[in-house]
N, C-alpha and C positions, 0 to 999 in steps of 0.2 A: 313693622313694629318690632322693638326689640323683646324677645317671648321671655327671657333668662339671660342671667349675668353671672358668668363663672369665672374663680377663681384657680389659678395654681401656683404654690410657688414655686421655686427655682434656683439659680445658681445664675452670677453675671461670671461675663467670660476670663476674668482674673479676681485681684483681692483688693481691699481699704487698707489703705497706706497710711498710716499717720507720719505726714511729711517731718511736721515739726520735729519729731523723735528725730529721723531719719536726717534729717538738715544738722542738727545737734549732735551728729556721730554717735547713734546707734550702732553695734556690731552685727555683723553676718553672721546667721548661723545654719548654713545651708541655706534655704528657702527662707527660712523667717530672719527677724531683727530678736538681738536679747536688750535688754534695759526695759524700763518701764514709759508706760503711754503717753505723751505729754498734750493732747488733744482731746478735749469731750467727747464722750462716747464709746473712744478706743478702748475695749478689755485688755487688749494687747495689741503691738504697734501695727504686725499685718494680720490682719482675719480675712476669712474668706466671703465675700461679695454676694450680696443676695440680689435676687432679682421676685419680681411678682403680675406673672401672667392677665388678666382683665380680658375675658374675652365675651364679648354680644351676641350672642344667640338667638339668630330672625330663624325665619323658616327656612322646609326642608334641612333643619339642622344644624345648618351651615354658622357655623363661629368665627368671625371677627376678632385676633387677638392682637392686643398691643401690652407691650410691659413695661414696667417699672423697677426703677432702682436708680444708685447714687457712684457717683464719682470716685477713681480710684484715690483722690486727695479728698475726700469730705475732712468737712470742720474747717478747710484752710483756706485764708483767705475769703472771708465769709461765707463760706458755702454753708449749705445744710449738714451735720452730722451725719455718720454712717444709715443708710438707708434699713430698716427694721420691717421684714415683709408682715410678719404676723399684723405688728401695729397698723400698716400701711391698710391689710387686709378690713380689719373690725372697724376702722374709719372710712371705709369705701361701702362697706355694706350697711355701715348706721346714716351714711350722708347723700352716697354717688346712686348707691343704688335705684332709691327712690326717683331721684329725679332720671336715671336712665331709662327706666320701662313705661314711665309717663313720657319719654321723648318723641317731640312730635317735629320740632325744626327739621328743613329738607337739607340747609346748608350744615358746610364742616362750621363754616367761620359763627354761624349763630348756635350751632351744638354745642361748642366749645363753652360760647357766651352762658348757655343754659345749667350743662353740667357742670363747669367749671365757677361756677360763681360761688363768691365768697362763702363761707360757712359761719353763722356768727361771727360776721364783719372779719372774719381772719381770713387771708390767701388759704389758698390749698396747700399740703406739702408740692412742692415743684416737683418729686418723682411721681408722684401718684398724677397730676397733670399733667406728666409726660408719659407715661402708659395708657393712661386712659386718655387722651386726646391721637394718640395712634391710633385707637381702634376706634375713635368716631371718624375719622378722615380716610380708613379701609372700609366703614360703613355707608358712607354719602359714596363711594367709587364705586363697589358693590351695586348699591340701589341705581346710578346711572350709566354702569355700563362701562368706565373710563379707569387709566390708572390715576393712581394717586397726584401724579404730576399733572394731568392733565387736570383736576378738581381744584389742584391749588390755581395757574393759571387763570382758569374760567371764575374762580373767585376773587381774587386779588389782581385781574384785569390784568395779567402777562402774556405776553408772544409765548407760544410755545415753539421754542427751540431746543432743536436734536441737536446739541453740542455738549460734548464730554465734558464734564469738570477735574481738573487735574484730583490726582487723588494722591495723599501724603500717607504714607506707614513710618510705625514708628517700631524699634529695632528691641525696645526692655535694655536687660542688662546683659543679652544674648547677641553682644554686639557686631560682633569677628563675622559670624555664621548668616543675622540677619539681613546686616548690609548685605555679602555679599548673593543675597536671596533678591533682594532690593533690585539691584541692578541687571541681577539674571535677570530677570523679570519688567526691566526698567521702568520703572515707579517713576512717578512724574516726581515727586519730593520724597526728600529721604537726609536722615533717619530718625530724627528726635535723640536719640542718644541716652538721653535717660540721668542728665548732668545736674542728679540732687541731690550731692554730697562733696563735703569742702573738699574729698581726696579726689574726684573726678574730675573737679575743677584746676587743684595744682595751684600751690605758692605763685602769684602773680597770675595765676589763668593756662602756667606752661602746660600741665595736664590738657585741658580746654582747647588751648591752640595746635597741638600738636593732632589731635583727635580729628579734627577738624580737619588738619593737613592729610591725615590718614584716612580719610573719604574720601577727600579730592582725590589723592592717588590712585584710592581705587577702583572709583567708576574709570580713570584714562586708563589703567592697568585690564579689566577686564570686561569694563563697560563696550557696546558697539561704536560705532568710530562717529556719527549722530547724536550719540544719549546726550544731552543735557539736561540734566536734574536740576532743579532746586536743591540749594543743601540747607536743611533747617534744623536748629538744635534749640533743644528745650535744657534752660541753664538755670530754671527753678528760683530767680532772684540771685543767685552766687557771683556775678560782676559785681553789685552793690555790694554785697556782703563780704566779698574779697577783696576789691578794685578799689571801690569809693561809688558813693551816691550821685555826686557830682555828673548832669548830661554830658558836660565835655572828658570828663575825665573818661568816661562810658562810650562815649564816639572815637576817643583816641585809640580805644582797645578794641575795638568794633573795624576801624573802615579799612586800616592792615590786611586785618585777619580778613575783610572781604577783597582786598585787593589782592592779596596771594593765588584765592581759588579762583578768581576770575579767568574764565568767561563765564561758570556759573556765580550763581545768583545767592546769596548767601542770608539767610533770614535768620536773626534773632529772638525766641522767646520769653520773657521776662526776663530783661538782664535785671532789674532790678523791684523788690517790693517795696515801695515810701509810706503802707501804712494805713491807704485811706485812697478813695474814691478820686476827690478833688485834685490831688497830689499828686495823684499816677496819671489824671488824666492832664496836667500842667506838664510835670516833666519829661511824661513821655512824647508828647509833644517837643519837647526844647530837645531832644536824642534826636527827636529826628530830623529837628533842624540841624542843629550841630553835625548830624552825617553826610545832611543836603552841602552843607559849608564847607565840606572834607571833598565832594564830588564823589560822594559815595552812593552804589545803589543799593547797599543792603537794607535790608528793612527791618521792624521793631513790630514784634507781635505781641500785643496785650492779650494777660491771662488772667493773672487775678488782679481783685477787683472790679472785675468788670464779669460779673455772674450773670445778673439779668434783663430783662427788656430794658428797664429803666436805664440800669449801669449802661449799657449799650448805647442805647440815645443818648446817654450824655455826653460820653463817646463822640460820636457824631456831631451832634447838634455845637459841640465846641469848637469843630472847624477845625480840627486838629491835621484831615487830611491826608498827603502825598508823604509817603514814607514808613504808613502804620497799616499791618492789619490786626481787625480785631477777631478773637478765638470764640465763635458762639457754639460755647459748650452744651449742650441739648438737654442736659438730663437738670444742669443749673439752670438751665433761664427758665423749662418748664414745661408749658403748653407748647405741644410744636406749634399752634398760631404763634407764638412769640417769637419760635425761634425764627420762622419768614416774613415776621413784620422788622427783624433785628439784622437780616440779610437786606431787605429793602433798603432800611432805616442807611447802613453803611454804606450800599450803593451809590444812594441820593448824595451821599456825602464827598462821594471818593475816596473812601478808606477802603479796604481790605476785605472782604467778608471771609472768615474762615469757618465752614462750618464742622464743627469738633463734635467733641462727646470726648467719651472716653474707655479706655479699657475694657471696664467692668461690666461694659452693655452687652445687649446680646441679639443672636441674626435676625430678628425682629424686629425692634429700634434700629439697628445699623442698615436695614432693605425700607424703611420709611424714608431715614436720613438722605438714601440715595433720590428719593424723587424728590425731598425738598430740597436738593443742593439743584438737581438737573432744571427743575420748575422758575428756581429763584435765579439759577445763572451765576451760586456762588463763585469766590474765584478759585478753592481750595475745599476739599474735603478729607477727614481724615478716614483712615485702612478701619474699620473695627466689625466685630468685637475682636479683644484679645491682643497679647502680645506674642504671638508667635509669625506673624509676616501672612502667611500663605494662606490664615483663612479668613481675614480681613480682605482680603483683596482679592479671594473668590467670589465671599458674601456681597462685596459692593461691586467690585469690578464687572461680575458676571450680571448682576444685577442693572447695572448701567450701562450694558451691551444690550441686554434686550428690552429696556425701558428705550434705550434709543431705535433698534431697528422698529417696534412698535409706534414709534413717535416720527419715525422719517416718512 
C-alpha cells in the first residue's frame, strides 16, 4: 500500500520559450529574448522551466518518483500554458492524493484508470498525468519484480524485444560544437537544429539549405567511414511561412534538398502550421504524396497540432500513412498509458511513431521514456533531458544499454 505521497519541486532541464514572440523576431540578448510576451502565460518570452517531483511512499521507505512539468513551446500550437509547480502541487493533494493512499489496483493500466480519472468531469492538467502516471508504472514494477518495459508488455500484450530504438539529439543553438559531439559519438539521428526564426531560415530557405548541406559535410568530413545518420531538422512551420502553404510548393523545396544529402535520409519537421487539426492532417498528408510523386524518401514529421491521444488517432485512423511520422510529445499527450496506446495506435497504422518530449524534462521522465520507447518498439526517440548533447544521451543511451542486456 502506498503509506505517504511526497511532494518536491524542481527545475526541468532548460527554459519556456514563447515561440510566437521568437517566430515574430524577438531580439537576442545573451541568453534571453528583449520584446514583450506574445503567448498566455509568458511573464517574459524565456523563463526558466519548472518541474514537480510525486513520489509514493510503500514500505521500508522506499519512494517511487515520477515528475511533472510542461513543454519548452507551451501555449503553441494548442499545448497547455507554461507548467506552474506550486498550482500543479495544491491540486494533487486536494484531488490525487486521496485517491492514491486508497489505491488498491494491482495493474499500471487500471491505476492510471483510478487516479487519473476525470475531476468534476474535467481531464486532468496532462503534466500532472504525466508525473504522476510515472510513478504508478515504477510502482506496479516495484511490487512485481520486473522493469518498467517488461510491465508495459505483459499489460498491453507485447513480445518483449531487446532491440535498440534509434535515438535523435537535438543540437539548441549551440550548433557548430553540438553536431560535431553528435557524430563523435554517432547518434543515430541528428540535429534538430533549432530553425525557429525567419533569419535561420534565410530569404527563399538559402539559410535552411545551406545548414543542411553543412551536416551532411560534416558527418563525411569527420564522421567513421559506416555512420549513417538520419538528418532531421526541426523548421518550426517557417517553409509555409516563407515558401508558401501550397503541399506541392513544400515537396518542390523539400525533395532537392533530400536528394543532395543522399545516401542519408533527410526528415522534415513541421514545414508548415495550417492552423487546425483537420488541416494538418489533410495536408500533410498531400506533402507527402507529392514527395512520393517526386520519388523522394524523405519524410514529413507532425508536430503541432497533433498534442494528444485523440489528435494522434486521428492521425492514424485517417490513413494518412507511408511518408509521415508522428512526434508523441510525452508531457502533451499526458498519461504515459497514452503515450503507448499513441505508439500502438501509429504502428497499426504505418506511420512513424516518434516518441519525443522535450527539453524541459528531466532524468526521471527521460529513464521512463526509454522503457516505453524499448517496450512499444518505437521507431525514434528523442536525447533528453536538456540541450547540451551529452547528457541526454548518457541518461537514455546508458539507460537503454542496460534495460537491454537485462531484457536479452
Amino acid at each position: 500500500m502506498i503509506e505517504d505521497v511526497l511532494f518536491a519541486a524542481g527545475l526541468g532541464a532548460f527554459f519556456y520559450d514563447d515561440q510566437e514572440a521568437i517566430r515574430q523576431g524577438a531580439t537576442s540578448d545573451g541568453f534571453l529574448y528583449t520584446g514583450s510576451p506574445r503567448t498566455l502565460g509568458f511573464p517574459g518570452i524565456r523563463i526558466p522551466s519548472e518541474s514537480l517531483s510525486i513520489g509514493l511512499r510503500i514500505s521500508n521507505r522506499i519512494v517511487l518518483w515520477g515528475d511533472m512539468m510542461g513543454v519548452q513551446y507551451s501555449g503553441a500550437g494548442g499545448r497547455d500554458p507554461p507548467f506552474n509547480a506550486k498550482g500543479a502541487e495544491d491540486f494533487c493533494r486536494e484531488h490525487l492524493v486521496p485517491r492514491l493512499r486508497g489505491l488498491k489496483d494491482a495493474s499500471f493500466r487500471s491505476a492510471c484508470g483510478t487516479v487519473l480519472a476525470p475531476v468534476k468531469g474535467c481531464q486532468l492538467p496532462r503534466a500532472v498525468e504525466y508525473g504522476v502516471s510515472q510513478a504508478l508504472l515504477k510502482l506496479v514494477a516495484h511490487r512485481q519484480g520486473l522493469t518498467m518495459a517488461e510491465v508495459i508488455c505483459q499489460e498491453y500484450d507485447l513480445p518483449v524485444i531487446a532491440r535498440p530504438v534509434p535515438i535523435y539529439a537535438q543540437s539548441g543553438d549551440a550548433r557548430a560544437a553540438n553536431i560535431d559531439k553528435m557524430i563523435l559519438k554517432k547518434v543515430d539521428i541528428l540535429p534538430h537544429g533549432l530553425i525557429n526564426a525567419s533569419h535561420k531560415f534565410g530569404r527563399g530557405g538559402q539559410e535552411f539549405r545551406a545548414f543542411v548541406r553543412y551536416v551532411a559535410d560534416r558527418v563525411r568530413a569527420i564522421g567513421a567511414s559506416d555512420y549513417r545518420p538520419i538528418l532531421h531538422f526541426d523548421v518550426y512551420g517557417l517553409i509555409g511561412l516563407e515558401i508558401g502553404m501550397n503541399p506541392e510548393i513544400i515537396a518542390d523545396f523539400i525533395a532537392p534538398l533530400a536528394a543532395e544529402v543522399s545516401p542519408l535520409q533527410l526528415h522534415v519537421e513541421c514545414p508548415v502550421d495550417y492552423g487546425d487539426r483537420a488541416a494538418q492532417i489533410e495536408q500533410y498528408a498531400a506533402i507527402a504524396t507529392a514527395l512520393a510523386a517526386r520519388g523522394s524518401d524523405a519524410r514529413i514529421v507532425v508536430d503541432e497540432r497533433c498534442n494528444t491521444l485523440d489528435d494522434i488517432r486521428a492521425f492514424a485512423d485517417a490513413g494518412v500513412g507511408q511518408g509521415l511520422i508522428v512526434q508523441i510529445k510525452m508531457p502533451d499527450v499526458g498519461s504515459v498509458a497514452d503515450s503507448i496506446e499513441a505508439v500502438l495506435a501509429c504502428k497499426a497504422m504505418g506511420i512513424g511513431a516518434f516518441l519525443g518530449g522535450s527539453c524541459t524534462e528531466t532524468e526521471i521522465s527521460a529513464v521512463v521514456s526509454v522503457h516505453v520507447a524499448v517496450a512499444t518498439q518505437a521507431d525514434m526517440m528523442l536525447a533528453k533531458p536538456g540541450m547540451g548533447v551529452d547528457e541526454g544521451l548518457t541518461i537514455m543511451g546508458n539507460e537503454q544499454s542496460r534495460l537491454l542486456a537485462i531484457l536479452t
